[in-house]
VMD Tcl script that builds the backbone (N, CA, C; Angstrom):
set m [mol new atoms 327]
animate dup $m
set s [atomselect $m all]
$s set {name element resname resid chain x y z} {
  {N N UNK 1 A 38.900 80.138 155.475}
  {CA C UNK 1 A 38.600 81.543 155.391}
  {C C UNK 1 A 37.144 81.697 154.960}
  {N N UNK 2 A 36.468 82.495 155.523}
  {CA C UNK 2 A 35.375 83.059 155.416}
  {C C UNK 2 A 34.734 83.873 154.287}
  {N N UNK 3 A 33.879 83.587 152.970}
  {CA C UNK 3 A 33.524 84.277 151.606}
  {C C UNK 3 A 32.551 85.020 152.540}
  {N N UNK 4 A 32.530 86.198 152.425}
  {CA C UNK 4 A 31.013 87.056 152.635}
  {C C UNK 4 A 30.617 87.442 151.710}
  {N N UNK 5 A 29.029 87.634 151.600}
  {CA C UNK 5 A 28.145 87.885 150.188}
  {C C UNK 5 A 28.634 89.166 149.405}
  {N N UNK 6 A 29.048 89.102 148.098}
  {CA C UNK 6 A 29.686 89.724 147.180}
  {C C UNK 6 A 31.320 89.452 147.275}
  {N N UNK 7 A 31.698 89.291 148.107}
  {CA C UNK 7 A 33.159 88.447 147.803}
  {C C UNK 7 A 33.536 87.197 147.163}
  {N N UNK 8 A 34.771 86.959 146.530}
  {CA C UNK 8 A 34.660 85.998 145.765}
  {C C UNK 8 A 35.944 84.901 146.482}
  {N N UNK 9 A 36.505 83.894 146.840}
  {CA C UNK 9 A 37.607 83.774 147.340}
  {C C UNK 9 A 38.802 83.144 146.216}
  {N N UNK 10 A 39.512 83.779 146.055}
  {CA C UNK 10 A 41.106 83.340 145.053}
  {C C UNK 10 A 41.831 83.062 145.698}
  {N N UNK 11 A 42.455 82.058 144.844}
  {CA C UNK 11 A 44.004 81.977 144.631}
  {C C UNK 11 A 45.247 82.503 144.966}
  {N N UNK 12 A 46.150 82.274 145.234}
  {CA C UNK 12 A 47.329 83.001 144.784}
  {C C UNK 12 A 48.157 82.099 143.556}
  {N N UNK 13 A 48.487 82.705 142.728}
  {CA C UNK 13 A 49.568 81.711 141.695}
  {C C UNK 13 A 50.180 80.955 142.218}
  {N N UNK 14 A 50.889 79.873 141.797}
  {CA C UNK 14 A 51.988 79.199 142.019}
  {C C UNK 14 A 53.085 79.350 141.026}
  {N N UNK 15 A 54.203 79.352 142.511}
  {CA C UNK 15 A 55.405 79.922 141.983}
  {C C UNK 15 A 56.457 78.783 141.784}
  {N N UNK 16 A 57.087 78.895 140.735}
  {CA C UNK 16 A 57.620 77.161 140.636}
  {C C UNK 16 A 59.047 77.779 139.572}
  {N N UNK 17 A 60.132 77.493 141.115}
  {CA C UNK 17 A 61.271 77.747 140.368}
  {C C UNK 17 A 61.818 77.020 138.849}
  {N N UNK 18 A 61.884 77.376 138.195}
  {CA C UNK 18 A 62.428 76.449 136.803}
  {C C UNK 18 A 63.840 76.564 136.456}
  {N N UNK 19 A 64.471 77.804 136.501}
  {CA C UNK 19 A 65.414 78.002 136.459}
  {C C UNK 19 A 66.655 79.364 137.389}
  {N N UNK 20 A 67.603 78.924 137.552}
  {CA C UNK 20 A 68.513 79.547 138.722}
  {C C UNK 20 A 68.246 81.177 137.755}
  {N N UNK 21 A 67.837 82.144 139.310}
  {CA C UNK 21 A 67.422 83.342 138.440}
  {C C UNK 21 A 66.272 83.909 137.627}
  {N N UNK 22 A 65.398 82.916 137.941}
  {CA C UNK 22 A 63.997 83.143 136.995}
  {C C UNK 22 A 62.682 82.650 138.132}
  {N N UNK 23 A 62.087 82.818 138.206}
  {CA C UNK 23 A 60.795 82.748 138.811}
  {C C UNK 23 A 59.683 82.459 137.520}
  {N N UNK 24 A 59.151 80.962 137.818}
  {CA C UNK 24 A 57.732 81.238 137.106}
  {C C UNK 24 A 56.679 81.326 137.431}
  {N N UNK 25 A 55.417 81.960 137.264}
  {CA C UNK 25 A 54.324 82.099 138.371}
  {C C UNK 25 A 53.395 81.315 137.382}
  {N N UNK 26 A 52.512 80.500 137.729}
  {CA C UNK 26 A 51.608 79.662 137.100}
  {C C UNK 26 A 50.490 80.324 137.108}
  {N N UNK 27 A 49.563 80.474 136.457}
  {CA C UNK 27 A 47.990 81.370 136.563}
  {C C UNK 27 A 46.735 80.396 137.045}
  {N N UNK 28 A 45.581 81.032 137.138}
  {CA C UNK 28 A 44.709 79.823 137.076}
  {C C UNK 28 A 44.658 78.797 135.866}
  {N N UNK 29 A 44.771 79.066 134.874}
  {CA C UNK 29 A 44.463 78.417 133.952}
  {C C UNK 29 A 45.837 77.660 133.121}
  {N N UNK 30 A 45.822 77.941 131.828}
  {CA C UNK 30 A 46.858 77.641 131.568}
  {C C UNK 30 A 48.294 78.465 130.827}
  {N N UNK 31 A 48.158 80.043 132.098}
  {CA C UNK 31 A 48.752 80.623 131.237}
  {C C UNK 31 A 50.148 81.017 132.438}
  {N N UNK 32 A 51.448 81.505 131.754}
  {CA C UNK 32 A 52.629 81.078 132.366}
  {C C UNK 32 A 53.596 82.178 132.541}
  {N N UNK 33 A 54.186 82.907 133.302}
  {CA C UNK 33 A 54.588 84.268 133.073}
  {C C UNK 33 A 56.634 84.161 133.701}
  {N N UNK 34 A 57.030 84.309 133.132}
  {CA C UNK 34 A 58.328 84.026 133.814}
  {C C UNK 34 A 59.123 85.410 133.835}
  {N N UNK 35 A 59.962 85.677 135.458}
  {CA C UNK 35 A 60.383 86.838 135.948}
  {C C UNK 35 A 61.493 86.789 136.368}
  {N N UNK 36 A 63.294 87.650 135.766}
  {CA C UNK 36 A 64.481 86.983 136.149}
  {C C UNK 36 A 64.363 88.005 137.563}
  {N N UNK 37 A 65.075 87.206 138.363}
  {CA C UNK 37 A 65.360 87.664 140.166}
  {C C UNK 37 A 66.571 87.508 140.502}
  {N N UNK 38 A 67.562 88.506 140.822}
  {CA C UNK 38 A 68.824 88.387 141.103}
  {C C UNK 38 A 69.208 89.195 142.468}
  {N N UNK 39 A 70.161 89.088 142.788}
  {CA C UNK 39 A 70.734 90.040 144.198}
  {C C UNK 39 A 72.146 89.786 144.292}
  {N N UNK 40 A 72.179 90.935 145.744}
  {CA C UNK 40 A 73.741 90.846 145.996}
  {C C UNK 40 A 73.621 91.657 147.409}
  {N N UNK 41 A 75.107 92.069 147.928}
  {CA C UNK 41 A 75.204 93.366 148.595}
  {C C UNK 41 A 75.934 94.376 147.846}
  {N N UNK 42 A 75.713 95.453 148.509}
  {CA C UNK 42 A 76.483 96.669 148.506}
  {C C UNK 42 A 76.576 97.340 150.090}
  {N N UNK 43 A 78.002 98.098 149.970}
  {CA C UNK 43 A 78.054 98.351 151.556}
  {C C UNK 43 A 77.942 100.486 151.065}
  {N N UNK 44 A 77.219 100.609 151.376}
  {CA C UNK 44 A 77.592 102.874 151.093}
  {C C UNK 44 A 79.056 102.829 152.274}
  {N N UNK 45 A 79.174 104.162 151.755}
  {CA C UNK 45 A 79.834 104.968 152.036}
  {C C UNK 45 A 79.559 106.205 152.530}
  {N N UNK 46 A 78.633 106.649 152.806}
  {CA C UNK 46 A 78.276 108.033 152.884}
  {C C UNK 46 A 77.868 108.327 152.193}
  {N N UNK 47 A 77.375 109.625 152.278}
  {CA C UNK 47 A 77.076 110.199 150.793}
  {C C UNK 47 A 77.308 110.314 149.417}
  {N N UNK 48 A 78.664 109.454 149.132}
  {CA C UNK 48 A 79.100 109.262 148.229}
  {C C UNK 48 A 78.382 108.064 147.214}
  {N N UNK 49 A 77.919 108.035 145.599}
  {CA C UNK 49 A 77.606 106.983 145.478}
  {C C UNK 49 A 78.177 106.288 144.919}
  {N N UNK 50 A 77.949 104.640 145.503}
  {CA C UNK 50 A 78.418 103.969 144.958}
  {C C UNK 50 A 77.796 102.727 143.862}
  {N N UNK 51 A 79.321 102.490 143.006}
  {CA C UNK 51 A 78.566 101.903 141.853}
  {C C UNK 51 A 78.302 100.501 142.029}
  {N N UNK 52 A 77.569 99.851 141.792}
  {CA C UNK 52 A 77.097 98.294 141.438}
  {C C UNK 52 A 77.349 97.312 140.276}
  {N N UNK 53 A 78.242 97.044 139.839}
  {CA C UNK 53 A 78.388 95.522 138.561}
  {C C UNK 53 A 77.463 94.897 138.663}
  {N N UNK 54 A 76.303 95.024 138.155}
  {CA C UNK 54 A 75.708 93.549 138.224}
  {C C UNK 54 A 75.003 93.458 136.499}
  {N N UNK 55 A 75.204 92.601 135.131}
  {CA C UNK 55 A 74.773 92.288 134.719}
  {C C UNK 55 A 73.308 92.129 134.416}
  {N N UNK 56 A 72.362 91.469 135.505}
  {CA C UNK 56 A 71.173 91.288 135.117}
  {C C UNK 56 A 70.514 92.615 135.428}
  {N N UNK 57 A 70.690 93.810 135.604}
  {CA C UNK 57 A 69.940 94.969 135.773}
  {C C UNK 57 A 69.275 95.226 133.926}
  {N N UNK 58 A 67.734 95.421 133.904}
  {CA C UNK 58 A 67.306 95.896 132.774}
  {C C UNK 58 A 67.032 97.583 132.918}
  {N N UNK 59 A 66.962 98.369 131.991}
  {CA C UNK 59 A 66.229 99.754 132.251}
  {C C UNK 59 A 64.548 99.184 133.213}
  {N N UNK 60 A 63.819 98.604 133.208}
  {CA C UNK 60 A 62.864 98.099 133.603}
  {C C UNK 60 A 62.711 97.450 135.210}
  {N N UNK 61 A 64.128 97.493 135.602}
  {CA C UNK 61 A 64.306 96.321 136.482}
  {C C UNK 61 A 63.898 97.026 137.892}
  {N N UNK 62 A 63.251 96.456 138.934}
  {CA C UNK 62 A 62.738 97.009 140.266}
  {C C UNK 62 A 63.754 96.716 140.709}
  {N N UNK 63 A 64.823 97.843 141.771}
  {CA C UNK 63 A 65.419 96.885 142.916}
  {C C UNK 63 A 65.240 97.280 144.038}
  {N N UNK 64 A 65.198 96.741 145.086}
  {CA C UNK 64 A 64.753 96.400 146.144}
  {C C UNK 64 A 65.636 96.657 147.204}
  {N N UNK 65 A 65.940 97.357 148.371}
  {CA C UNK 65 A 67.007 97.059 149.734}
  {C C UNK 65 A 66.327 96.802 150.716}
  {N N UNK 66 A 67.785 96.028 151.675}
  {CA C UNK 66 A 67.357 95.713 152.836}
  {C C UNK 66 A 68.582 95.808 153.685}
  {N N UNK 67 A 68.800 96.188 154.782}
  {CA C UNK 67 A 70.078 96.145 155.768}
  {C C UNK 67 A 70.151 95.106 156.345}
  {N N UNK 68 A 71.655 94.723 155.974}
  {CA C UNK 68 A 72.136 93.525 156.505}
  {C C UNK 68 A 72.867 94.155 157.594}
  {N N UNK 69 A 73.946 94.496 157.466}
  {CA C UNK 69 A 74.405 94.963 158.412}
  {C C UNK 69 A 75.019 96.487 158.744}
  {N N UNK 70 A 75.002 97.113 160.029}
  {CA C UNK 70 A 74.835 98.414 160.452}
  {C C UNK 70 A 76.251 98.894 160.402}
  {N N UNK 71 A 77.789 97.964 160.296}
  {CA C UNK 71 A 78.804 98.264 160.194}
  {C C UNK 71 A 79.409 99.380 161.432}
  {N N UNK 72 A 79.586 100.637 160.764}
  {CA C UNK 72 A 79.969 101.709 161.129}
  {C C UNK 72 A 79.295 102.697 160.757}
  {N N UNK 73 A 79.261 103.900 161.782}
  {CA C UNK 73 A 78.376 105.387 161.268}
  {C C UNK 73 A 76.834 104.859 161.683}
  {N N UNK 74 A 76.362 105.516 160.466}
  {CA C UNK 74 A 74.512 105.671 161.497}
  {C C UNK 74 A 73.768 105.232 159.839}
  {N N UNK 75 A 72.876 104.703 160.313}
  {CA C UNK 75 A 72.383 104.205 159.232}
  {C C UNK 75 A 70.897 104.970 159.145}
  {N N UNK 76 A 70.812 105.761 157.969}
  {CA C UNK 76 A 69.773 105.955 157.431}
  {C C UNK 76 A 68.652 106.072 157.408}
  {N N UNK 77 A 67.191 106.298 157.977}
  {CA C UNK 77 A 65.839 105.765 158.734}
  {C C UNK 77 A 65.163 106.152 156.887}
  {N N UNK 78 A 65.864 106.220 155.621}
  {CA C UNK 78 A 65.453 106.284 154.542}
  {C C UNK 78 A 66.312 104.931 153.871}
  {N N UNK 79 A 66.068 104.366 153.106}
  {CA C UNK 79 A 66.398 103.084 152.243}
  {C C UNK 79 A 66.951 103.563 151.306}
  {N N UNK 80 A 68.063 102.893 150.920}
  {CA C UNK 80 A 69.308 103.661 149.971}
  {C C UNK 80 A 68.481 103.850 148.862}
  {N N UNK 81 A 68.739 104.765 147.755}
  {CA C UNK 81 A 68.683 105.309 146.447}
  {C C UNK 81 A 69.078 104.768 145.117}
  {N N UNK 82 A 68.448 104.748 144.512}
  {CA C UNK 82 A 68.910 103.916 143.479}
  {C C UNK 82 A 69.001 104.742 141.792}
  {N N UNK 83 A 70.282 105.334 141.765}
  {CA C UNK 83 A 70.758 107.274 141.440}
  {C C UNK 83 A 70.482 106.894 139.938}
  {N N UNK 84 A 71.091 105.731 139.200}
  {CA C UNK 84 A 71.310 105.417 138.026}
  {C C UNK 84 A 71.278 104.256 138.058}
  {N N UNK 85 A 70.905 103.697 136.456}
  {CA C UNK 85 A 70.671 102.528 135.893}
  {C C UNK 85 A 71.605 102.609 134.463}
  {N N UNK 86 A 72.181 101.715 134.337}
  {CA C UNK 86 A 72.837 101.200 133.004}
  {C C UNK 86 A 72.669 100.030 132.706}
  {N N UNK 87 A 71.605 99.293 131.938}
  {CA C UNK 87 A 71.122 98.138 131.542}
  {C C UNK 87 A 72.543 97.718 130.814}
  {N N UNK 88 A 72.578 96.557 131.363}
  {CA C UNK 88 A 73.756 95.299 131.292}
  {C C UNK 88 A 74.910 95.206 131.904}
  {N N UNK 89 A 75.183 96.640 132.729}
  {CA C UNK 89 A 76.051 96.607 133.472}
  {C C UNK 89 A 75.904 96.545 134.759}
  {N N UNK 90 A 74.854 97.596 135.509}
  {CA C UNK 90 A 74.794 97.810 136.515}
  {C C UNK 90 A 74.247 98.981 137.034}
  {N N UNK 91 A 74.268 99.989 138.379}
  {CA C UNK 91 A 74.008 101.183 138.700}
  {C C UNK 91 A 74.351 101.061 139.684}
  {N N UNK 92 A 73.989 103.049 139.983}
  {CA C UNK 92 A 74.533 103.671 141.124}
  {C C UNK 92 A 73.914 103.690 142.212}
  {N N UNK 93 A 74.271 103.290 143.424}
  {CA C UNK 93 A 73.505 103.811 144.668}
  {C C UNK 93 A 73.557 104.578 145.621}
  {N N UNK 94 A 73.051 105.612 146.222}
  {CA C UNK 94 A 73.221 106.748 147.152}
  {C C UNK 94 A 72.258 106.349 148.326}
  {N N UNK 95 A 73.456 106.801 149.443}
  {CA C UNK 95 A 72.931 107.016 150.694}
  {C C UNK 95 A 73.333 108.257 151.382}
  {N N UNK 96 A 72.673 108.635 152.742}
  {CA C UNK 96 A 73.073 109.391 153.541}
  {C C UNK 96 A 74.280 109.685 153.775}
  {N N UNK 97 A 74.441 110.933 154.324}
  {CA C UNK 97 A 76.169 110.780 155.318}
  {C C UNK 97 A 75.845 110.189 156.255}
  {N N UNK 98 A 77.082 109.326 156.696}
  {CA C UNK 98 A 77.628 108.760 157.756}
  {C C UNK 98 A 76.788 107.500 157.541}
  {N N UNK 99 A 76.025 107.102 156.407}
  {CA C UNK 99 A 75.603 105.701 156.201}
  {C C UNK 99 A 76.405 104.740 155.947}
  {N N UNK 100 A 77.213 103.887 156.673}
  {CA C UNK 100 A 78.406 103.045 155.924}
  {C C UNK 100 A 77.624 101.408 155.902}
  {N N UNK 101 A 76.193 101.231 156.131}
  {CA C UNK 101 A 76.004 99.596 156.167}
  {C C UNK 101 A 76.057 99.444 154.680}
  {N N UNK 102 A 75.804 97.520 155.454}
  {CA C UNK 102 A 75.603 96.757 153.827}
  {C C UNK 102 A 74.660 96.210 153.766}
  {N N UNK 103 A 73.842 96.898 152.750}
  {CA C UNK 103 A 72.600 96.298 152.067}
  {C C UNK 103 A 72.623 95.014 151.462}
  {N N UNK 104 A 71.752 94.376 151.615}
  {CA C UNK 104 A 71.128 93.271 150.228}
  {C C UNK 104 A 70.166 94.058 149.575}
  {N N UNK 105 A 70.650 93.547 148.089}
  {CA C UNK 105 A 69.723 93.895 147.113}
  {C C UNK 105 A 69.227 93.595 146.406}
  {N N UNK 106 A 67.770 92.854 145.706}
  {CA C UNK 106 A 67.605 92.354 145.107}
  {C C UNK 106 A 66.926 93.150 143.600}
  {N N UNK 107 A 67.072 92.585 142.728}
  {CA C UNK 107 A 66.796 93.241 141.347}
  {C C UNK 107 A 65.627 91.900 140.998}
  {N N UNK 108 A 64.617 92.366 140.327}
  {CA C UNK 108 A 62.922 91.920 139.654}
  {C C UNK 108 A 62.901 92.265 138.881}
  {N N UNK 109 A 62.854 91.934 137.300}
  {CA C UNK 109 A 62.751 91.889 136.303}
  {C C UNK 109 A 63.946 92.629 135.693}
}
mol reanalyze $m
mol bondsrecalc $m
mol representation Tube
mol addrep $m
């Protein structure tokens, strides 16, 4: 890759699994940042929301969707909702009517 004058060229961290569920990202130097990463599916229902069990959810926690599969009904051209959070248990997710797929979901921090 090509530096042009006033650019500088970096890195990206290295990411070095350590443990099932955790991500560690290495820095330049010698400093070390570790991030828990979990997932699952959920399938909606419609407009109705539905709830999620999952343990590793923090108040803090990003989660993430993606469609796995389109099932039945019409799926959404918006990415499910994520209504409520209850750190240690889990939360709620909302979709459209007539949304019946199943998401993967992953939860970051």
């Amino acid at each position: 890759m090509a530096v042009r004058p006033g650019q500088q060229k970096i890195s990206l961290p290295q990411m070095i699994p350590t443990a099932p569920g955790a991500i560690t990202v290495q820095g330049p130097g010698s400093e070390y940042t570790a991030m828990q990463a979990g997932g699952g599916t959920v399938t909606l229902n419609g407009a109705t929301p539905v709830t999620v069990a999952d343990a590793r959810v923090t108040a803090n926690s990003i989660i993430v969707f993606t469609l796995k599969s389109v099932n039945a009904g019409t799926v959404s051209p918006n990415a499910p909702n994520v209504l409520t959070i209850t750190p240690g248990t889990g939360f709620t997710v909302g979709g459209t009517a007539l949304d019946l797929g199943t998401y993967n979901y992953a939860i970051l921090g």
